[in-house]
Residue frames relative to the residue before (quaternion, step in Angstrom):
aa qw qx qy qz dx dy dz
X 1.0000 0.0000 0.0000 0.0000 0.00 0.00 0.00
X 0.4028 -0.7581 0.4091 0.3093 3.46 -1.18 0.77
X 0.7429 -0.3252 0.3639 0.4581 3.51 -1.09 0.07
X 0.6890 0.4517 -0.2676 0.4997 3.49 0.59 -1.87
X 0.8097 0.3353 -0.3676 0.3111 3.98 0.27 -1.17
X 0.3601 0.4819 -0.5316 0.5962 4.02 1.42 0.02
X 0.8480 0.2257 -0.3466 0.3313 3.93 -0.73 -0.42
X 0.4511 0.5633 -0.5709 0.3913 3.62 1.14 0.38
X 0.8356 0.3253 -0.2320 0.3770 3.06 0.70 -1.54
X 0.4639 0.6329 -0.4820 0.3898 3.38 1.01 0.61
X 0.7137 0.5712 -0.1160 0.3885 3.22 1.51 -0.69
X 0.5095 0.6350 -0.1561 0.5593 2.92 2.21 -0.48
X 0.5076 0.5676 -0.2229 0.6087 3.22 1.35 -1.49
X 0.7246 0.4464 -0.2767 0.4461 3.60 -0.10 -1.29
X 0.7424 0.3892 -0.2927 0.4600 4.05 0.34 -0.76
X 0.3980 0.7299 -0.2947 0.4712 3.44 1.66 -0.41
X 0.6284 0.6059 -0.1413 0.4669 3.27 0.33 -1.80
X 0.8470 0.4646 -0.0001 0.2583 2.67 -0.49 -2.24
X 0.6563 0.3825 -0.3280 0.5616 3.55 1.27 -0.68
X 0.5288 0.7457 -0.3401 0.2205 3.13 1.00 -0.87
X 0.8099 0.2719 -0.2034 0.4782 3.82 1.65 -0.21
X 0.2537 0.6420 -0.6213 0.3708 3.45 1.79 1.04
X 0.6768 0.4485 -0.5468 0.2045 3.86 -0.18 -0.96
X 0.6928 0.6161 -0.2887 0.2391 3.13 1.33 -1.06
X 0.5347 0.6359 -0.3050 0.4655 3.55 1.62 -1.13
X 0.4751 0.4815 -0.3856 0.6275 3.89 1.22 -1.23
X 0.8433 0.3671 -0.3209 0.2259 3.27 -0.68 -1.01
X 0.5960 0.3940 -0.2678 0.6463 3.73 1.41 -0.42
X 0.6888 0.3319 -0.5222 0.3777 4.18 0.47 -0.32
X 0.4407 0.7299 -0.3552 0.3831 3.60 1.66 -0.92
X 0.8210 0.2007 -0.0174 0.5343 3.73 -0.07 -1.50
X 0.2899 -0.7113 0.6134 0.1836 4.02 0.76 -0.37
X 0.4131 0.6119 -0.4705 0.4832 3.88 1.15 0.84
X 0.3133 0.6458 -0.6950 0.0414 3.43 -1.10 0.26
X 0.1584 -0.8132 0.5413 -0.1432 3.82 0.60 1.55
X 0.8020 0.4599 0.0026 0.3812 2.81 0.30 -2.15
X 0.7125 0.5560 -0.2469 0.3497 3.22 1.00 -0.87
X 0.2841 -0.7122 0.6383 0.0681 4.02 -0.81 0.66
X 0.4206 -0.6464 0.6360 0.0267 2.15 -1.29 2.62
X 0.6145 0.5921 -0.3861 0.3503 3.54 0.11 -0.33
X 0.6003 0.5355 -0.2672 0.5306 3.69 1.17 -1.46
X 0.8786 0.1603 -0.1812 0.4117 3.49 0.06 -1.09
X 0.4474 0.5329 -0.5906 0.4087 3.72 0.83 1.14
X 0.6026 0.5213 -0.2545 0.5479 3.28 0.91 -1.19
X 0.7284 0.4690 -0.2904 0.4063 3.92 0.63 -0.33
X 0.4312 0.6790 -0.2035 0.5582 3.48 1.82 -1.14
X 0.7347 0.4428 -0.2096 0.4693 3.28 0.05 -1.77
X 0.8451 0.2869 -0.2666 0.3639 3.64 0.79 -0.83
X 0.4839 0.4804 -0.4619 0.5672 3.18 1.29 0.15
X 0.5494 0.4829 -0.4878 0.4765 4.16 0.24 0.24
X 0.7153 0.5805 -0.0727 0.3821 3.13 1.03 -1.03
X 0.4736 0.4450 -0.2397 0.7213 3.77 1.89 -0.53
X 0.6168 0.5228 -0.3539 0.4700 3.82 0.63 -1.52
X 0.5880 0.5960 -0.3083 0.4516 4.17 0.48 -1.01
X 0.7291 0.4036 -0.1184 0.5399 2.97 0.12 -1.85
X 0.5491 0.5421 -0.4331 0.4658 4.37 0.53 -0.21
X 0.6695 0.6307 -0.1552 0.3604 3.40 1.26 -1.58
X 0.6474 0.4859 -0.1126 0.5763 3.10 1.10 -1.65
X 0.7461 0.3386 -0.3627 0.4440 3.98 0.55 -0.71
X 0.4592 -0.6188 0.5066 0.3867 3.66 1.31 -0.64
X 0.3196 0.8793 -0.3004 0.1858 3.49 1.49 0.24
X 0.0388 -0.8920 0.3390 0.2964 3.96 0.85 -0.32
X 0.2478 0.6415 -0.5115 0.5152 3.63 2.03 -0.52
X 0.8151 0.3385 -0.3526 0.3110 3.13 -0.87 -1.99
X 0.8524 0.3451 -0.1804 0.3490 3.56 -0.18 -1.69
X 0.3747 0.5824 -0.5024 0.5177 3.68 1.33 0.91
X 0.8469 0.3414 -0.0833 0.3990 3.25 0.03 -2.05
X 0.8793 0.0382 -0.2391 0.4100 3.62 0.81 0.10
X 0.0845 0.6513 -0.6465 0.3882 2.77 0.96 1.92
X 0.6144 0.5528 -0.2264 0.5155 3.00 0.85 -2.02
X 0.8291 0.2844 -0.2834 0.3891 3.59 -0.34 -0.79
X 0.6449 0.3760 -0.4251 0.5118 3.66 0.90 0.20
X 0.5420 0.3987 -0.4197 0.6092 3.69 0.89 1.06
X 0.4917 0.2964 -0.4304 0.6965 3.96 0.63 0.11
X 0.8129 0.3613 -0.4349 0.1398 3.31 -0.35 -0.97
X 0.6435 0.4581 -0.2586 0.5561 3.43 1.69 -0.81
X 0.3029 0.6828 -0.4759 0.4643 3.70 1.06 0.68
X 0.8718 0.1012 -0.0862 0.4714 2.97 0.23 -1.70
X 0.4090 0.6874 -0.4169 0.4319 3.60 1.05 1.43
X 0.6768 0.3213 -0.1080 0.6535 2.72 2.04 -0.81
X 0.4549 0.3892 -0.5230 0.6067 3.64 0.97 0.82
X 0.6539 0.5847 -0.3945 0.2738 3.63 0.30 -0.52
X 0.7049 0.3733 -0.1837 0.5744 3.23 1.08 -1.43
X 0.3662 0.7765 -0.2446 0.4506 3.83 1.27 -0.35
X 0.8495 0.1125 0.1011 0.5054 3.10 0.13 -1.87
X 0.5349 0.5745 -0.3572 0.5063 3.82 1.25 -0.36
X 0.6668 0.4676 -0.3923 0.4276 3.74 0.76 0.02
X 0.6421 0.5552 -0.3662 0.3811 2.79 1.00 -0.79
């Protein structure tokens, strides 16, 4: 396999992911609820997406330090709609 078709599908994989936490932001800017959601799940998740996003950095990777850059900004979005919108 080439070099270019490992970083496509790394890049696929990565847009995969990464969209994977717009419905939710709509779905918390939409209803201003985040009840259901666990503050606990998406620190511990955050923390590891920063953590994959590093490790991208350190390998020189651009998949990694693309797709969970992006997703460690959604993810700390909907950390900060949580604590935001849970007081309320």
């Amino acid at each position: 396999m080439t070099r270019a078709f490992v970083e496509t599908i790394g890049f696929i994989a990565g847009i995969c992911t990464t969209l994977s936490f717009i419905p939710q932001i709509v779905k918390i800017l939409k209803t201003s609820k985040t009840r259901d959601i666990s503050f606990v799940m998406y620190a511990v998740l955050t923390m590891g997406i920063f953590l994959w996003m590093v490790y991208g950095i350190l390998l020189g990777e651009l998949p990694l330090i693309i797709a969970n850059g992006i997703s460690f900004m959604f993810c700390l979005a909907i950390l900060t709609m949580k604590l935001v919108y849970g007081r309320r």
